[in-house]
C-alpha positions as a printed NumPy array, in Angstrom:
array([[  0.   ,   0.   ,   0.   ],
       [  1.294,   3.769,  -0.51 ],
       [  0.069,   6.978,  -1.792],
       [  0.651,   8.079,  -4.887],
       [ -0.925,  11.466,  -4.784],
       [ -1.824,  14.224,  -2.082],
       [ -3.829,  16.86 ,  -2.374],
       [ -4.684,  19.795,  -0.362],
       [ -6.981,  22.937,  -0.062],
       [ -6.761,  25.414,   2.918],
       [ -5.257,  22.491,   4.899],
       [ -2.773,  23.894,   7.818],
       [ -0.372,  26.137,   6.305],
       [ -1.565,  25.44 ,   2.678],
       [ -3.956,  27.167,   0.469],
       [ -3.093,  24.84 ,  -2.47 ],
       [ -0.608,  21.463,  -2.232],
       [ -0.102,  18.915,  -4.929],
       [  2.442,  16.46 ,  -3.734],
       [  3.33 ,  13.242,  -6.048],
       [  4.482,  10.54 ,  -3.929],
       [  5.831,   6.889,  -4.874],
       [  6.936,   3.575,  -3.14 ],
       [  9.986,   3.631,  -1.065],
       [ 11.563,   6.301,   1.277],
       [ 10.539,  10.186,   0.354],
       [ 11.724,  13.02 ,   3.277],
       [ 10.158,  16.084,   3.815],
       [ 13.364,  18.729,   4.488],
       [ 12.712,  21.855,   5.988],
       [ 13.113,  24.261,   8.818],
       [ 11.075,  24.122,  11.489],
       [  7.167,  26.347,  10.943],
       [  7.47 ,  25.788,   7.205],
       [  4.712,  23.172,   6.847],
       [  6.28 ,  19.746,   6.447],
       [  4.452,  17.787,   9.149],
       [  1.758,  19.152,   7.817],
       [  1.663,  17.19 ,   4.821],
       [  2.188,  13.681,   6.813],
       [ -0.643,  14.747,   8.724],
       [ -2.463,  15.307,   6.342],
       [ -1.825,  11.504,   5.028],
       [ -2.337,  10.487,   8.558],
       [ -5.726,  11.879,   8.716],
       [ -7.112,  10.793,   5.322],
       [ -6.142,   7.161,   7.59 ],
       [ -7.474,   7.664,  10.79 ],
       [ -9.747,  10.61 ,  10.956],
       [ -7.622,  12.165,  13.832],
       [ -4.699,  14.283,  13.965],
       [ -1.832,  13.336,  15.859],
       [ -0.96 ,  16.877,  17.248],
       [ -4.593,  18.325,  18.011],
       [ -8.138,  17.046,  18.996],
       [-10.122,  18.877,  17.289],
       [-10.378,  19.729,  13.536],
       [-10.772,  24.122,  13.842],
       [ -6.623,  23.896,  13.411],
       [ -6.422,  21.669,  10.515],
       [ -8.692,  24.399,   8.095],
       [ -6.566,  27.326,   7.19 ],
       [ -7.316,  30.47 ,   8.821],
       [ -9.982,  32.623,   6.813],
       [-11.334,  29.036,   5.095],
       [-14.553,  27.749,   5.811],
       [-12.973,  24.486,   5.069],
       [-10.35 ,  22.089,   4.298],
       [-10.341,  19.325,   1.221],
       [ -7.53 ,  16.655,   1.767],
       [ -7.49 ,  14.014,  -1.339],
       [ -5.57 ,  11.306,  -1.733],
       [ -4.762,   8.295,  -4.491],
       [ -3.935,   5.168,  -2.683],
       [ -2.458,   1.78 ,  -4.233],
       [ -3.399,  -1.043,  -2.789],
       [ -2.404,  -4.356,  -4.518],
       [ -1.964,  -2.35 ,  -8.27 ],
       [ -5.63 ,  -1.   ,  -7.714],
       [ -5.916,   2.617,  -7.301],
       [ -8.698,   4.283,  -4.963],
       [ -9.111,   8.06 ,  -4.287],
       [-10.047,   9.05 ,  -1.218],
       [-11.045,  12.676,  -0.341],
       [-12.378,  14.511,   3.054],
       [-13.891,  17.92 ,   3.547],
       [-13.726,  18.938,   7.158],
       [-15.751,  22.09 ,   8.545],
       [-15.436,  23.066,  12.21 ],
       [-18.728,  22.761,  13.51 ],
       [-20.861,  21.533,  11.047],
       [-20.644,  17.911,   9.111],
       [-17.525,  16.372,   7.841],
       [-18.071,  14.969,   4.269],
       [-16.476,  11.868,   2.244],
       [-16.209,  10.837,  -0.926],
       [-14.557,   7.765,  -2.362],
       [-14.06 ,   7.823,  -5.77 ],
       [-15.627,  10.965,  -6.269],
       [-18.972,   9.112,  -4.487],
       [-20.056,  10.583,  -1.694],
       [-20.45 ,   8.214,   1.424],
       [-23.044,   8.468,   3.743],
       [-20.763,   8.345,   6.927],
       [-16.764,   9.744,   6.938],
       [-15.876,   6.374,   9.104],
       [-16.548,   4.664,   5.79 ],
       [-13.394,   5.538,   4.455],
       [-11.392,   4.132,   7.005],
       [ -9.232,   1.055,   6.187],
       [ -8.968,   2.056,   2.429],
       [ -5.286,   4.039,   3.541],
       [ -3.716,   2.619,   6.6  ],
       [ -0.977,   4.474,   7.904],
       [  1.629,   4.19 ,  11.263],
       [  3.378,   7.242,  12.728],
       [  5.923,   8.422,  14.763],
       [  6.325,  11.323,  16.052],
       [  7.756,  13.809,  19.314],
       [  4.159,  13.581,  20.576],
       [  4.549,   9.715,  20.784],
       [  6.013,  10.485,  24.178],
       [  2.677,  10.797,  25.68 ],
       [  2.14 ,   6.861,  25.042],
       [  4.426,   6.08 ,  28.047],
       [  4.614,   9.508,  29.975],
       [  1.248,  10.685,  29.441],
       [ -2.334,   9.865,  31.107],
       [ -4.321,   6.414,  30.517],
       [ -6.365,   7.893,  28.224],
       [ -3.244,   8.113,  25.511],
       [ -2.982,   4.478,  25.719],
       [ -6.46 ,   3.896,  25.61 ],
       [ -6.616,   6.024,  22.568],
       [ -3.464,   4.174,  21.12 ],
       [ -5.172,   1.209,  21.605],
       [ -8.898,   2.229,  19.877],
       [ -7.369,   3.581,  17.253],
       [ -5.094,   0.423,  16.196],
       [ -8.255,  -1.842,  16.457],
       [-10.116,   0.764,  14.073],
       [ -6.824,   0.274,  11.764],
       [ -7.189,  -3.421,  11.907],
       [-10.901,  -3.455,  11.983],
       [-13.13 ,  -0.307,  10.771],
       [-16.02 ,  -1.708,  12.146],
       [-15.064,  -1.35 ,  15.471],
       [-15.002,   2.735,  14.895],
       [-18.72 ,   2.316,  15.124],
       [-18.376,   0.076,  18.555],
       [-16.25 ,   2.986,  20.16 ],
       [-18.765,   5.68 ,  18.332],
       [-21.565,   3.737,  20.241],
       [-19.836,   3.443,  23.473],
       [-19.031,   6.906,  23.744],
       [-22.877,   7.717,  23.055],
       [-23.856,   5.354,  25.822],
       [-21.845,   7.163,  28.342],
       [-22.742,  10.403,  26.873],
       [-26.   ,   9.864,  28.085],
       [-25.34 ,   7.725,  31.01 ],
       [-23.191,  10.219,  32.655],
       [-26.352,  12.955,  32.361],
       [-28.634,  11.184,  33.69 ],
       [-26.346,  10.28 ,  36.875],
       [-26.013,  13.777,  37.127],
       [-29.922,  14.175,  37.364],
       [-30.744,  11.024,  38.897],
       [-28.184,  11.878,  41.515],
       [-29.173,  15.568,  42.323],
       [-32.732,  14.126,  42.442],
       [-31.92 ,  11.653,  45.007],
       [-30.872,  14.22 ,  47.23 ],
       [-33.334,  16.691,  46.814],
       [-35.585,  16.812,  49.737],
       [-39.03 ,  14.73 ,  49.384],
       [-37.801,  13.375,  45.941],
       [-36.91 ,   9.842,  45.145],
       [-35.613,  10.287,  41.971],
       [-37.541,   6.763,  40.879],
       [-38.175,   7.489,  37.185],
       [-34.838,   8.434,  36.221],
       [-33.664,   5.16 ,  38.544],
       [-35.807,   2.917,  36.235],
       [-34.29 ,   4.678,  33.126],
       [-30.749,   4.383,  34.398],
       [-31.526,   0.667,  34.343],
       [-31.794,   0.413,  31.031],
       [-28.922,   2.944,  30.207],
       [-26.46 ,   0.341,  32.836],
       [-27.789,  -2.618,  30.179],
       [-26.454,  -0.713,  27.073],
       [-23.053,   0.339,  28.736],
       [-22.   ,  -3.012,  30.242],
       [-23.227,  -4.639,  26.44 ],
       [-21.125,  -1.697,  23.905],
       [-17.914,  -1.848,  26.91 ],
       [-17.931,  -5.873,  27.061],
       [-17.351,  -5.559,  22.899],
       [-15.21 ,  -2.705,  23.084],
       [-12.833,  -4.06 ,  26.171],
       [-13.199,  -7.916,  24.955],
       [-11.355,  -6.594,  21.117],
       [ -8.941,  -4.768,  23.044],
       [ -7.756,  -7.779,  25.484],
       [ -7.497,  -9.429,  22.387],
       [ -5.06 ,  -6.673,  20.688],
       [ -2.772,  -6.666,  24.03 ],
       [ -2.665, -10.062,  23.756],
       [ -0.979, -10.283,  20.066],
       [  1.272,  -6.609,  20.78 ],
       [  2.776,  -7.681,  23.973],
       [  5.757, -10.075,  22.305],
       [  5.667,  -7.758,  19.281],
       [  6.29 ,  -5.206,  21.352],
       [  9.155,  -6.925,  23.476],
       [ 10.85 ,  -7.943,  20.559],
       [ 11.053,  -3.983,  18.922],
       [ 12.086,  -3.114,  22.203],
       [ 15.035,  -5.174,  22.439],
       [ 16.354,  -4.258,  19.161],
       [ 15.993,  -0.916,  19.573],
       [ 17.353,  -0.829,  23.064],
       [ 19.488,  -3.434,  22.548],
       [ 22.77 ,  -1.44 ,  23.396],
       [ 21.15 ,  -0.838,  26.877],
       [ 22.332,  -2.924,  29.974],
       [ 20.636,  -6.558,  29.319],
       [ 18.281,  -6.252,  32.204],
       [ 16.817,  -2.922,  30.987],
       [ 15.933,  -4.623,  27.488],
       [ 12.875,  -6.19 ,  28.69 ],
       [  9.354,  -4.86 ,  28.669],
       [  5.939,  -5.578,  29.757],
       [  2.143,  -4.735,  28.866],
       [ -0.733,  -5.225,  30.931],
       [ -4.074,  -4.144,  30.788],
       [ -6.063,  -3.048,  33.688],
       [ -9.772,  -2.942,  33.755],
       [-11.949,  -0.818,  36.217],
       [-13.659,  -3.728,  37.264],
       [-12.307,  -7.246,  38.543],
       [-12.55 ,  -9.58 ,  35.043],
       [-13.531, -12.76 ,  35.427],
       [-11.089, -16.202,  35.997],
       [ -9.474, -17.779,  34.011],
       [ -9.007, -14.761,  31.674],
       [-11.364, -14.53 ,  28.949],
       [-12.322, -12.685,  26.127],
       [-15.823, -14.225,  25.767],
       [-18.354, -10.49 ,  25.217],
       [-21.401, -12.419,  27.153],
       [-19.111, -13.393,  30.528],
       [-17.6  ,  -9.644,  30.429],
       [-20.935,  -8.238,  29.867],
       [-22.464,  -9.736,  32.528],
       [-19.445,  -9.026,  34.649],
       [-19.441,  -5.227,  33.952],
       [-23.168,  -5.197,  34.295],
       [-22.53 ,  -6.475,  38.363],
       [-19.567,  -4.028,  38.552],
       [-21.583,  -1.106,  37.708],
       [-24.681,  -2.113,  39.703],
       [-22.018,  -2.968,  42.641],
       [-20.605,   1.048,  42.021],
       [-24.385,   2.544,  41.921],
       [-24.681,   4.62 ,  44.765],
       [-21.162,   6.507,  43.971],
       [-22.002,   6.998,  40.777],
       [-24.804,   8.742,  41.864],
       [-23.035,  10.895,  44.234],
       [-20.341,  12.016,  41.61 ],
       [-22.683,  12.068,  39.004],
       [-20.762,  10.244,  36.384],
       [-19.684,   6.37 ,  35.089],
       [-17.073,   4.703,  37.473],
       [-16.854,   1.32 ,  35.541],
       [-16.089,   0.713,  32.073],
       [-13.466,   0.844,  29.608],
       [-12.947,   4.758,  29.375],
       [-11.586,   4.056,  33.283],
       [ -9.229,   1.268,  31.655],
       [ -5.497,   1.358,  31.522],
       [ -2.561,  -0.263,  29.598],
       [  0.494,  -0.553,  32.237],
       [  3.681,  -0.095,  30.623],
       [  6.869,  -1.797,  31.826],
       [ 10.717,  -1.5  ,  31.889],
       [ 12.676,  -3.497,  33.635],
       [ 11.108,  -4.765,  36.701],
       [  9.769,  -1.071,  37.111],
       [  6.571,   0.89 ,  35.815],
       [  7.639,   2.689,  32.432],
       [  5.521,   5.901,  33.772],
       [  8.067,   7.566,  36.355],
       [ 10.678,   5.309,  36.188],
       [ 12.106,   4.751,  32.234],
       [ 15.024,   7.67 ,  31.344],
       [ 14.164,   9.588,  28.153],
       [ 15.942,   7.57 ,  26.072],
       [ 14.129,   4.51 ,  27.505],
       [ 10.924,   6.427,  26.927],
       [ 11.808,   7.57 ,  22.97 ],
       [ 12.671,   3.772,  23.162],
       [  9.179,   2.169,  24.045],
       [  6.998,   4.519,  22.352],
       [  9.301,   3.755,  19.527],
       [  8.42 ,  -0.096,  19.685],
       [  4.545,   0.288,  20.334],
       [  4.749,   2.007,  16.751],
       [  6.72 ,  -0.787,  15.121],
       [  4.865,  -3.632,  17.012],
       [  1.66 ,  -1.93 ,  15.544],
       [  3.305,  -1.734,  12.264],
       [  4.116,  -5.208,  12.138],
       [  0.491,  -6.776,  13.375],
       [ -1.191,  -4.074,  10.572],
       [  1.448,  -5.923,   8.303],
       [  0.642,  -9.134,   9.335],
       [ -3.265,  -8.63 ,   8.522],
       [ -2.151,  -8.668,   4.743],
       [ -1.279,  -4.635,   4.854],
       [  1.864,  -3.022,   4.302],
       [  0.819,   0.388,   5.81 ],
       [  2.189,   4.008,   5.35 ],
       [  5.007,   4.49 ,   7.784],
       [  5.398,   8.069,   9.05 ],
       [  8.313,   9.265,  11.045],
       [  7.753,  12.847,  11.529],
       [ 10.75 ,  14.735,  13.12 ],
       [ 11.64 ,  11.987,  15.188],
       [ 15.916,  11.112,  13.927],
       [ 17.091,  14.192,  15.468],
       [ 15.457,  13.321,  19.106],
       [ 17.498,   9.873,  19.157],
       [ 21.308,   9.042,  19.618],
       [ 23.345,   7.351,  16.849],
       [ 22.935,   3.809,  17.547],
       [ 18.985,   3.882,  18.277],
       [ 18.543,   5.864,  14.524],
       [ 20.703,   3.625,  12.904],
       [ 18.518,   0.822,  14.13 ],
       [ 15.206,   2.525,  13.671],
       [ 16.88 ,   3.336,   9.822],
       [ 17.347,   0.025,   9.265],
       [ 14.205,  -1.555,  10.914],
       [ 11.608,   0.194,   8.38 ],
       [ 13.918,   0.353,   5.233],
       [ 12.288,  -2.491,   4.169],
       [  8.575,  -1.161,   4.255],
       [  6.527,  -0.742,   1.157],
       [  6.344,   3.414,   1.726],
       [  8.082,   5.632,   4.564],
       [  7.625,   9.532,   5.016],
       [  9.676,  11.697,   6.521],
       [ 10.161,  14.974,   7.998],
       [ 13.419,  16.37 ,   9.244],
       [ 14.77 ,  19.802,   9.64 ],
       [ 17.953,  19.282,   7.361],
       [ 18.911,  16.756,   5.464],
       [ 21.814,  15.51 ,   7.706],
       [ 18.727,  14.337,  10.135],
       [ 17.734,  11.601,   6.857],
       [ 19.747,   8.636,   7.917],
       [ 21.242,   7.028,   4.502],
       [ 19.096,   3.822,   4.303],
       [ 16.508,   6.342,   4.348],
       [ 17.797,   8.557,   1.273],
       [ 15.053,   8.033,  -1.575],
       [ 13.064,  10.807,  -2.846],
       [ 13.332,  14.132,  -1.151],
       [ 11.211,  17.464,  -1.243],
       [ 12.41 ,  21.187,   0.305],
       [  9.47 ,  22.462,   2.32 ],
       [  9.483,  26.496,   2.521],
       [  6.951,  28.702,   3.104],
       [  3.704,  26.986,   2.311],
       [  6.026,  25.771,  -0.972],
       [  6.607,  22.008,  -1.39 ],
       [  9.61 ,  21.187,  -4.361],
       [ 10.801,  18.462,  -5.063],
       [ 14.82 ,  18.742,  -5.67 ],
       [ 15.678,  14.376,  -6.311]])
């Protein structure tokens, strides 16, 4: 899989963009402000519907546009499919595949898959749980984009759970009021969390469970100059709720056990006034060492990991039949000689790699394929 063509309109930085792209390695050279992430991000995007350096879309649409167009002509085994998105802060998102419109944007998803890196990858092992958890949702909706409407649904059902705790609660303790009728709907609100979270936190056991020794094994190349008992690392994920023994990731046995979880956390729910249980409370504990990753791993061990939960999804997107787009945006410079020599050679081998870097000395030489000069809103190419 690669693209073979971008195209933008009043994306970022860019009133107009047309970049040709091919197979191999192509970097993205340019000083820092000039727009050159912007264009991986842009590919990104057109993959995942999210932008790795914001969360919400009024950034990505040039300012004085209504809206941005990013277009896109993938190649997936010698077919060709274009793929185009119009965002507009705060009103509908449109897709079109083909020049088609689609009746939903999640429809495009899986037709470009993409991985990348980048500085913000940090935030995988530093950051809060819900970087992980988002790490994790969005490699399932790479691997399956079915499960985008799962984690659309989910998020609905607490949506709406979490206001009518809020109401339920207050009318609990309002004087004279039992707050009965929004009790009885609450109910039926508990039924559709525990059955959406049971699917949701049933596919992502199941993704742990294939990344953990995919992980490892990235890890110890790329660390592999480190002392030998720092070349080890773990993944575990923690639910909010106990999960039933022996492990399983059967979507009846964890409904019904989230269902008794959240029945079991009722009345502090109702005194907070929002959903204690469930798989937006979930967390993926990272490891180095004997010791948590979070507060314990040194920069470099950091860079390290966040580096291998990229390549470890890389290689189970790969393994699905997909070579995806591999994006390493500004990322050589932040690493010492030996760990960009082995991140170099690592993805030489994949079907289509971007890159950014500041100057070309930042490219390592296993890398050095096609190469564009970002300035000013200007992309030219120059080999």
């Amino acid at each position: 899989m690669h693209v073979a063509h971008l195209s933008l309109r009043d994306f970022r930085s860019y009133t107009e963009a047309e970049v040709p792209l091919e197979p191999g390695a192509t970097a993205f050279v340019g000083p820092n402000g000039q727009g050159k992430t912007n264009l991986v991000e842009a590919v990104d995007y057109l993959a995942t519907l999210a932008s790795h350096r914001v969360a919400t879309e009024a950034p990505l649409v040039r300012v004085g546009a209504d809206s941005a167009v990013l277009r896109a002509r993938v190649v997936r085994d010698d077919r060709e499919a274009l793929v185009e998105l119009e965002l507009v802060p705060g009103g509908s998102n449109r897709a079109r595949v083909n020049r088609a419109p689609v009746p939903r944007t999640r429809e495009v998803l899986g037709l470009l898959r993409t991985v990348i890196f980048s500085p913000e990858d940090l935030t995988l092992v530093k950051g809060d749980p819900h970087d992980r958890r988002r790490f994790l949702d969005q490699l399932l909706t790479a691997r399956a984009p079915r499960l985008a409407g799962v984690r659309a649904d989910y998020d609905r059902v607490l949506k709406q759970r979490n206001t009518l705790l809020k109401s339920a609660g207050g009318a609990r303790r309002s004087a004279g009021s039992s707050g009965a009728p929004a009790l009885r709907t609450l109910d039926s609100w508990d039924e559709h969390l525990a059955r959406t979270g049971a699917e949701l936190l049933a596919e992502r056991l199941r993704l742990v469970a294939l990344l953990a020794p995919l992980v490892d094994a990235r890890y110890r190349d790329v660390a592999a100059s480190a002392p030998r008992h720092r070349t080890a690392v773990s993944m575990a994920y923690t639910s909010s709720f106990p999960l039933p023994e022996p492990a399983t990731v059967d979507r009846e046995v964890l409904r019904a056990a989230l269902q008794a979880a959240v029945a079991a956390r009722r009345d502090d729910e109702l005194d907070r006034g929002v959903s204690l249980v469930g798989p937006h409370r979930d967390e993926l504990k990272l490891g180095v060492g004997e010791l948590p990753a979070r507060g314990y791993a040194s920069h470099g061990e950091s860079w390290s990991l966040a580096l291998s939960l990229r390549l470890a999804s890389y290689d189970l997107l790969k393994a699905d039949g997909d070579d995806p787009v591999l994006v390493l945006d500004d990322v050589f410079a932040e690493l010492d000689t030996d760990r960009r020599d082995r991140l170099a050679t690592s993805v030489a081998t994949a079907e289509q790699v971007l890159v950014t870097a500041a100057v070309p000395a930042d490219v390592p030489e296993s890398l050095d394929g096609a190469r564009f000069d970002v300035m000013d809103g200007s992309v030219r190419r120059v080999r």
